[in-house]
KOLMAR-944536 format. One line per 4 residues: number of its first residue (from 0); their letters; for each residue y, z, x of C-alpha. Coordinates in steps of 0.1 Angstrom, whole numbers, plus 5000, padded with zeros to 4 digits. Each point is the difference from the previous one (the first is absolute). Layout:
# residues N
NUM) a) Y,Z,X  ...
END
This chain:
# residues 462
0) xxxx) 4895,5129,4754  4992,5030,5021  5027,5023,5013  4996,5021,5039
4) xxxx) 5021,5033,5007  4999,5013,5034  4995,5038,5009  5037,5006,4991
8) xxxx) 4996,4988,4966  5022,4967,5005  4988,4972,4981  4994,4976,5022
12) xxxx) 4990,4965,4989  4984,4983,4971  4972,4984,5015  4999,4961,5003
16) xxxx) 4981,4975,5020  5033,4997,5023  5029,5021,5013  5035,4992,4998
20) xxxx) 5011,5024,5022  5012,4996,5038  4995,5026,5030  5025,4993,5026
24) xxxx) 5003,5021,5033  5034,4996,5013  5014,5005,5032  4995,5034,5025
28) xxxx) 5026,5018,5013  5011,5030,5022  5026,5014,4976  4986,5000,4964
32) xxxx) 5028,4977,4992  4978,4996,4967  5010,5032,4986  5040,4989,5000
36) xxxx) 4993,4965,4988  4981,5019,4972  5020,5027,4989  5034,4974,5003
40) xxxx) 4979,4980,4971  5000,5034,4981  5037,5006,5003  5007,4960,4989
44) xxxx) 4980,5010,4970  4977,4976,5011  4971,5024,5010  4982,5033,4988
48) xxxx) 4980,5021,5019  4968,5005,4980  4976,5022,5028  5008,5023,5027
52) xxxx) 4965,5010,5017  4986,5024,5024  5035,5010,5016  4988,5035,4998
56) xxxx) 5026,5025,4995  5028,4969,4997  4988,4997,4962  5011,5035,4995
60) xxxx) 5039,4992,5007  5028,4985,4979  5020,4975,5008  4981,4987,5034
64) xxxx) 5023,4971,5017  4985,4968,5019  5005,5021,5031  4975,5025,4986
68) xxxx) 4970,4977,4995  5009,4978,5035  4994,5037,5015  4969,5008,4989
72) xxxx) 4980,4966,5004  5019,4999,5034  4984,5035,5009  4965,4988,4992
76) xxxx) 5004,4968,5023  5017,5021,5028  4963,5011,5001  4988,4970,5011
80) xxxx) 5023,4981,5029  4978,4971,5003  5015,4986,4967  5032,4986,5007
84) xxxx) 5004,4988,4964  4985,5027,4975  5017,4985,4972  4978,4988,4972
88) xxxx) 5018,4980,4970  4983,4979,4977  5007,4984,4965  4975,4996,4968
92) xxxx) 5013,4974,4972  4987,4993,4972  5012,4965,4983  5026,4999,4977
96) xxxx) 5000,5032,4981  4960,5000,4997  5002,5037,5010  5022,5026,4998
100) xxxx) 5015,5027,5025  4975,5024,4992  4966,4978,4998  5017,4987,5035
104) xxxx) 5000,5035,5012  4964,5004,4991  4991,4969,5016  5019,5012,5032
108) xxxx) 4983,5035,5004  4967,4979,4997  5007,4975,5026  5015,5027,5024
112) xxxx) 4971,5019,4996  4973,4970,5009  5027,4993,5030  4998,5034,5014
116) xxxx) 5030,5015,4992  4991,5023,4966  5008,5036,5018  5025,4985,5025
120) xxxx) 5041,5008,4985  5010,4972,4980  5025,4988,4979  5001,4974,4970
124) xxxx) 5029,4982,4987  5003,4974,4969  5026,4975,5006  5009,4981,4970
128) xxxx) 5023,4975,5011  4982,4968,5003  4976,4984,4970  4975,5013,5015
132) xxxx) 4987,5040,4998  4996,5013,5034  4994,5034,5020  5009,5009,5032
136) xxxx) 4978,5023,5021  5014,5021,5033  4975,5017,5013  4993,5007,5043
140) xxxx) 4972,4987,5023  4989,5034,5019  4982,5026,4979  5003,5040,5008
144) xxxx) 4976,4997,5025  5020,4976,5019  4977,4974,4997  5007,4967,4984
148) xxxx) 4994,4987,4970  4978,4969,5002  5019,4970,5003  4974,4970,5008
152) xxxx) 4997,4972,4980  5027,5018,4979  5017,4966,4983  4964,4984,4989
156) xxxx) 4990,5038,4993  5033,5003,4975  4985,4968,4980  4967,5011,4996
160) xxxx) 5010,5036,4990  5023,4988,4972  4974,4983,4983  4976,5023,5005
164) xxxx) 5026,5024,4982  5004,4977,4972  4964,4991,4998  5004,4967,5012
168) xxxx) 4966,4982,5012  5015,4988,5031  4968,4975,5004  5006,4986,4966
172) xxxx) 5029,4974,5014  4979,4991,5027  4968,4993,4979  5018,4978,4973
176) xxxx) 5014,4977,5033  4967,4996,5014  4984,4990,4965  5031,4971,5000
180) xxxx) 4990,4987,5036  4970,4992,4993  5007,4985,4974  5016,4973,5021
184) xxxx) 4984,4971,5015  5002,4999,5035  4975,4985,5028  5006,5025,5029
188) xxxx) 4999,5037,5004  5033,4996,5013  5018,4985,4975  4982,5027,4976
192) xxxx) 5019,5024,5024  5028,4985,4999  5001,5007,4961  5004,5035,5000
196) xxxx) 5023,5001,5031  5025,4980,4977  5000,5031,4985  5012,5028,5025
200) xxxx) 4961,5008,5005  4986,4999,5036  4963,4990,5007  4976,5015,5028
204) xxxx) 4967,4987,5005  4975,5029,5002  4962,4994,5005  4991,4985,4967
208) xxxx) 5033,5006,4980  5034,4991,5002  5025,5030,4999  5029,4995,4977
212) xxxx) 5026,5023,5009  5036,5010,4987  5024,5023,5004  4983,5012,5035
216) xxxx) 4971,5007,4985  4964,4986,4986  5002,4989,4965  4965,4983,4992
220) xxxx) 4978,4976,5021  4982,4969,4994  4967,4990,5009  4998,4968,5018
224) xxxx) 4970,4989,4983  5019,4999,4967  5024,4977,5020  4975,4981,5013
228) xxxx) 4986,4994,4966  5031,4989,4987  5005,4974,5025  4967,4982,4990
232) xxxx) 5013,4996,4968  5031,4980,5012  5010,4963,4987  5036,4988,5007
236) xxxx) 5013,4985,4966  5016,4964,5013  5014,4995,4971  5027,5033,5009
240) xxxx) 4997,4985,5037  5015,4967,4985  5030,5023,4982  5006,5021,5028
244) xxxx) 5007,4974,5028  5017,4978,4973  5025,5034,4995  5005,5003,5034
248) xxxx) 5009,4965,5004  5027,5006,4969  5018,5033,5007  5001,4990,5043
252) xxxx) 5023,4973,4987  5021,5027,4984  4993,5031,5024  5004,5000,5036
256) xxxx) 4967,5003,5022  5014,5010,5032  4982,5036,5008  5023,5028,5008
260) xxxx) 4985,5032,5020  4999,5031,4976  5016,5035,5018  4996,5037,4992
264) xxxx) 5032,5016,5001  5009,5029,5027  5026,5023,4997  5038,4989,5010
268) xxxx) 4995,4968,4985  4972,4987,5023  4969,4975,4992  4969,4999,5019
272) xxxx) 4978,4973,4998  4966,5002,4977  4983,4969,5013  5000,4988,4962
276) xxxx) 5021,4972,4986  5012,4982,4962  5016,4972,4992  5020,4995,4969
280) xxxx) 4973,4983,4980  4979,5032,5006  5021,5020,4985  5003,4975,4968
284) xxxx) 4967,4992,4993  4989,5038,5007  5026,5011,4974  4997,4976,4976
288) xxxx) 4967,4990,4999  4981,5027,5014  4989,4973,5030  5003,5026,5033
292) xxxx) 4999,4978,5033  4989,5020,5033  5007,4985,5030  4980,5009,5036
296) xxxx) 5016,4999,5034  4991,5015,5033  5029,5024,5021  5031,4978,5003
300) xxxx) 4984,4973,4994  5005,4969,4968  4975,5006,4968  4969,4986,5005
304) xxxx) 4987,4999,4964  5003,5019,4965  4982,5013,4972  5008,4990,4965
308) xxxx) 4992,5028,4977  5003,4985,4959  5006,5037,4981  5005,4978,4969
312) xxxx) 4964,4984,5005  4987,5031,5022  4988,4977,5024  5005,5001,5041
316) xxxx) 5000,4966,5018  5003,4995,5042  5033,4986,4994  4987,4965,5015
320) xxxx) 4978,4994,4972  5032,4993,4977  5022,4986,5031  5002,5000,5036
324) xxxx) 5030,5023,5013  5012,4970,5022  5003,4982,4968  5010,5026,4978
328) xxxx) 5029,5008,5027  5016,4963,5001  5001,5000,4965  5037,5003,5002
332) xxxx) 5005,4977,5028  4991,5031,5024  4976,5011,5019  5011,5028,5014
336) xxxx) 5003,5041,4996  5023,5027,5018  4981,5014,5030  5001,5040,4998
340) xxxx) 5009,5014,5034  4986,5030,5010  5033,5017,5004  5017,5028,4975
344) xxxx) 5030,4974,4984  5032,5015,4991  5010,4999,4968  4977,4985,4980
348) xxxx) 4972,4973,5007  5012,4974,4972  5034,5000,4986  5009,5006,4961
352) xxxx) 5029,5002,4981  5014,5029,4982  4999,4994,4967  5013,5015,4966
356) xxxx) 4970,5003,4983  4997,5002,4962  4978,5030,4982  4967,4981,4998
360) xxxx) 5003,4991,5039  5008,5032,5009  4973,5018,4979  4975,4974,5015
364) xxxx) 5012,5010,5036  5005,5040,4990  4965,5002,4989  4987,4979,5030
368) xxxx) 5018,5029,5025  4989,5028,4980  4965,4989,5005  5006,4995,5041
372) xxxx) 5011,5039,4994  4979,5014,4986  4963,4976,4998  4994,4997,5032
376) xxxx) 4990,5024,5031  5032,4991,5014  5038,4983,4990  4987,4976,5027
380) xxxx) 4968,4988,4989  5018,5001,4966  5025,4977,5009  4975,4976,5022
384) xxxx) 4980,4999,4967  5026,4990,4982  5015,4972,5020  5031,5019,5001
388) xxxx) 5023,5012,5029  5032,5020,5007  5032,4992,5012  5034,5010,5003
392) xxxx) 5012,5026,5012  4987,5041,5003  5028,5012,4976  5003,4965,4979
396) xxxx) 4959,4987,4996  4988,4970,4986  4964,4990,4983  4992,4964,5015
400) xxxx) 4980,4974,4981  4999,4973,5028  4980,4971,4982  5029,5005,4972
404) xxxx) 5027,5004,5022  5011,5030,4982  5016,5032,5011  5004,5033,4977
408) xxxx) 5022,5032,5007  4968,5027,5002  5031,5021,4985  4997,4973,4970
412) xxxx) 4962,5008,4993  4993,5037,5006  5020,5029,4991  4998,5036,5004
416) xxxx) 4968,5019,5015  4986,4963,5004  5030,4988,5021  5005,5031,5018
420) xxxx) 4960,5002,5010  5004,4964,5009  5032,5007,5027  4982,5029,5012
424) xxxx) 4964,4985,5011  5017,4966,5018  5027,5021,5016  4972,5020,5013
428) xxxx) 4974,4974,5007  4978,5022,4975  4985,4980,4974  4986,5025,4967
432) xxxx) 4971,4985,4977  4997,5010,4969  4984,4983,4967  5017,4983,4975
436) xxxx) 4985,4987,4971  5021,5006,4969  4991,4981,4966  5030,4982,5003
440) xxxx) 5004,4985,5036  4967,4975,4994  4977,4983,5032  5021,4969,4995
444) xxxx) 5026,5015,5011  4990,5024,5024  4976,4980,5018  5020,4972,4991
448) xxxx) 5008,4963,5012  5005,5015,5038  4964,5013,5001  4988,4999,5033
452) xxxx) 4973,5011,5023  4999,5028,5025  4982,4984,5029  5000,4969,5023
456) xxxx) 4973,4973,4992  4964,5014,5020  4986,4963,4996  5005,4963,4992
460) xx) 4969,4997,4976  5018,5012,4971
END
């Protein structure tokens, strides 16, 4: 297994096909509050500051004080008055303790260099009091020529430079996902597309290809032709049409059908609505048996079909080929579903009950919010992704599961720099992407029985 040192020396990684580290920006500021919050960690005994960098004539001096270092980066961004928040704080964690505080060092002069911040003044600081190893980095926004550092695209940016540090082939993910769609059945280039957005991934017809994107930014692409090609080679197995409309018929009589609207949080304990919907038996057969209904409705307006999509057979059917939705919705005696209005709803869309959940539930749900956090562009998407939504209260927070009517304490499923990133992006309406793909957090549970797509349904010939 090869090793990589950066200029300083630092060992940095030993290389494998993925990373297991996560790049978080975290929130601006006026004040370089960051430099307190760090050096409080060192005096708990909970921090040590491993890099003090191009503070010029600062490094000279003993016994420098917070005060000190606020000074200096304040002088630089007093250079620049356009920046209202010069502050720039971000995180690197490795899982577990994968890495230690000086290979995390190495990895942070690396990434601060591809970010543009290698002769800007930094400082880094290991924390060790959560499982996992993590540094903090302080560094400032405007550079000694009172320009700024550049700061577009910066989240997706953080995620591609951290692999790229750790020698991560950031197309490799991508690749292996495409190989798997096609090696579905499906008899629309829709409901190919709809495959892959399952996944987090978001599709652009271009020309002759389609453009899988994530993370902000173009992963691979797909020529349609290929597509094409696989669609002649289609045949719908009746024999798993028979099973799947006989399991529907079962698990309705157990699961209710009615379809609820799905919401993406807001901050203060606000929903909006996504113009996408579950029901009950959704969210059982999707988690149980790998069977992912998808259903279609126009603005405001009742479902007007769905797409079945058979992960355990890897085969997409238009949902009517296994069983009208009028029929499939009066299974229960009802045919009916809970019209979204267009209007933010105050607290939460569907209610849940606070519950005292056991270890494996709240492992389940811990590791489904982690991967809102940090897998996504956004804590938004994240969340919409998941099926989840948050509640509660700004100081008190709860995860919401509505098809289970559950209800988690977020206090109950993240702790430390995880818990206090998550207060800080939804009290700010700042949502931070990072990547997060540990060997021991798995796609079952990450992508999970709340997987959902990010857009509305472009057609009714899926």
């Amino acid at each position: 297994m090869l090793c990589r040192y950066n200029q300083s020396g630092y060992l940095i990684s030993r290389i494998n096909l993925y990373s297991n580290m996560i790049a978080r920006i975290l929130g601006k500021s006026s004040l370089f509050g960051a430099v307190n919050y760090n050096t409080e960690k060192m005096d708990q005994g909970k921090g040590e500051l491993m890099l003090v960098a191009n503070f010029g004539p600062l490094q000279g001096l003993d016994h420098l004080k917070p005060e000190d270092y606020k000074a200096y980066l304040s002088a630089l961004a007093a250079l620049n008055k356009d920046v209202a928040e010069p502050q720039f704080h971000a995180t690197i964690s490795a899982e577990g303790k994968s890495h230690d505080k000086q290979a995390l060092t190495g990895i942070a002069v690396a990434w601060l260099a591809e970010m543009g911040y290698a002769d800007q003044p930094y400082l880094i600081v290991f924390h060790n009091d959560t499982g996992n190893n993590h540094v903090h980095v302080v560094s400032v926004r405007v550079d000694r020529n009172g320009d700024t550092i550049k700061d577009s695209y910066e989240h997706s940016r953080s995620v591609r430079f951290i692999n790229k540090v750790m020698g991560v082939d950031e197309k490799h993910g991508t690749k292996a996902a495409i190989d798997k769609a096609l090696s579905y059945s499906f008899s629309t280039k829709a409901q190919f597309m709809m495959i892959l957005e399952s996944q987090g991934y978001v599709l652009r017809e271009a020309g002759q290809v389609l453009e899988v994107i994530k993370f902000g930014k173009k992963q691979d692409e797909i020529p349609l032709a290929l597509v094409a090609e696989k669609l002649k080679s289609y045949l719908p197995d009746t024999g798993r049409q028979a099973q799947l409309k006989a399991i529907l018929h079962k698990y309705a009589a157990i699961y209710d059908t009615e379809l609820k609207p799905l919401t993406t949080p807001l901050p203060g304990g606000f929903n909006k609505a996504t113009g996408r919907y579950t029901s009950e038996l959704a969210a059982y057969l999707r988690a149980k048996m790998g069977i992912q209904l998808q259903f279609h409705a126009g603005e405001g307006k009742a479902p007007y079909g769905y797409t079945l999509i058979d992960h355990a057979a890897k085969t997409v059917w238009k949902g009517g080929e296994i069983m009208p939705l009028k029929e499939l919705l009066a299974l229960n005696g009802r045919e009916t579903f809970t019209k979204q209005e267009p209007e933010v709803q105050n607290p939460v869309a569907v209610e849940a009950e606070v519950q005292e959940a056991g270890p494996e539930t709240t492992d389940f749900y811990s590791a489904l919010l982690k991967a809102a956090l940090h897998n996504y562009p956004d804590l938004g998407q994240g969340l919409l992704h998941q099926g989840l939504e948050i509640g509660g209260t700004e100081e008190d927070p709860l995860l919401i599961d509505p098809p289970a009517n559950t209800a988690i304490p977020v206090g109950q499923l993240l702790s430390g720099d995880d818990l206090d990133d998550f207060r800080e992006q939804y009290h700010h309406h700042v949502y931070v992407p990072g990547i997060y793909i540990a060997d021991d957090v798995d796609d079952q549970q990450i992508h999970g029985m709340r997987r959902r797509r990010q857009k509305k349904a472009r057609t009714n010939t899926r």
